[in-house]
C-alpha positions in Angstrom: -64.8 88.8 -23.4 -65.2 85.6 -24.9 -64.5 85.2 -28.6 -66.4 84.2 -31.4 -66.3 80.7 -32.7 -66.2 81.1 -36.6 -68.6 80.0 -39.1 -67.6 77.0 -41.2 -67.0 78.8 -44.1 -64.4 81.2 -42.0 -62.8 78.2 -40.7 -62.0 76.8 -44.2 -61.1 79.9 -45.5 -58.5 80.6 -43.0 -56.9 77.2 -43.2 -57.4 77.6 -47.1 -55.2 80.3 -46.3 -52.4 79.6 -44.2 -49.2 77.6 -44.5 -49.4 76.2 -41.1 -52.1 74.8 -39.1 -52.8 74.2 -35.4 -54.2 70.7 -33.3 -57.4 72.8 -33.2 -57.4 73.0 -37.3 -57.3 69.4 -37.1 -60.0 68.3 -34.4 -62.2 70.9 -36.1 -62.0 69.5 -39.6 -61.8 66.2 -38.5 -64.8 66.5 -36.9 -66.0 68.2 -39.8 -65.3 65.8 -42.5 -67.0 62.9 -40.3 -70.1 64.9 -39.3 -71.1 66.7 -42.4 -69.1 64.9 -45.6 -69.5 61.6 -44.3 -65.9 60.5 -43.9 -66.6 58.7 -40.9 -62.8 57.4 -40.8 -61.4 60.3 -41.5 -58.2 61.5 -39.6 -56.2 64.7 -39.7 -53.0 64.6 -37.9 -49.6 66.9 -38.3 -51.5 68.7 -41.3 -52.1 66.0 -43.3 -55.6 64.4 -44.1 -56.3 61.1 -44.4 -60.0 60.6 -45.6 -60.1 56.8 -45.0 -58.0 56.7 -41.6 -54.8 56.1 -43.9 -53.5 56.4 -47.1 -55.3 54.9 -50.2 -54.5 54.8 -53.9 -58.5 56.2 -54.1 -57.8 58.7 -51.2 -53.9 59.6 -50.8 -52.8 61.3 -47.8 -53.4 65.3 -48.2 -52.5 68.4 -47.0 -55.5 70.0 -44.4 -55.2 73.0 -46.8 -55.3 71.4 -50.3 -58.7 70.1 -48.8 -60.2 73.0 -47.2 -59.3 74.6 -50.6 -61.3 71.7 -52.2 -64.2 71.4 -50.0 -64.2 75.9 -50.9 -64.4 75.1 -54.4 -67.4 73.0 -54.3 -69.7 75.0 -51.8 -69.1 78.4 -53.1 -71.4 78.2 -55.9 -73.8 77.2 -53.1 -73.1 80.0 -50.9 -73.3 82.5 -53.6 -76.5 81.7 -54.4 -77.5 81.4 -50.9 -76.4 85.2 -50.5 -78.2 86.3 -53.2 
C-alpha cells in the first residue's frame, strides 16, 4: 500500500517536533520556502536554513525546526479560523 504524503501543516508540525531531520525534511521545506514564502534562494542543508542561500546579518543561518516552529506560529491563527 502506498503511503500518504502529508499535508503541509503535518509536515511542519513533525519537523516542529523532532530533534533530527532527514534529506527529505530538507528538499521538502526547501521547496517549500521557494514555492509558497517566496524565498527563492533559499537552501536547507544538514538541518540548518539559510533563507538567502547563506548566512546574513538580516537572515542568520537557522535551525529547519526553529523555522518550521515559526512559519506554525504565523499560519495557525489562519487555520483556526479556516476550521471553524
Amino acid at each position: 500500500m502506498a503511503q500518504k504524503n502529508p499535508t503541509v501543516l503535518e509536515f511542519l508540525e513533525d519537523v516542529a517536533g523532532k530533534d533530527s531531520s532527514s534529506e527529505k525534511d530538507a528538499r521538502l521545506m526547501e521547496t517549500f520556502l521557494r514555492r509558497n514564502l517566496g524565498f527563492e534562494k533559499a537552501v536547507v542543508t544538514c538541518g540548518i536554513v539559510y533563507l538567502d542561500g547563506h548566512g546574513t546579518l538580516e537572515a542568520p543561518p537557522t535551525s529547519i525546526h526553529t523555522i518550521a516552529k515559526h512559519i506554525l506560529k504565523s499560519i495557525k491563527p489562519v487555520v483556526k479560523e479556516v476550521e471553524e
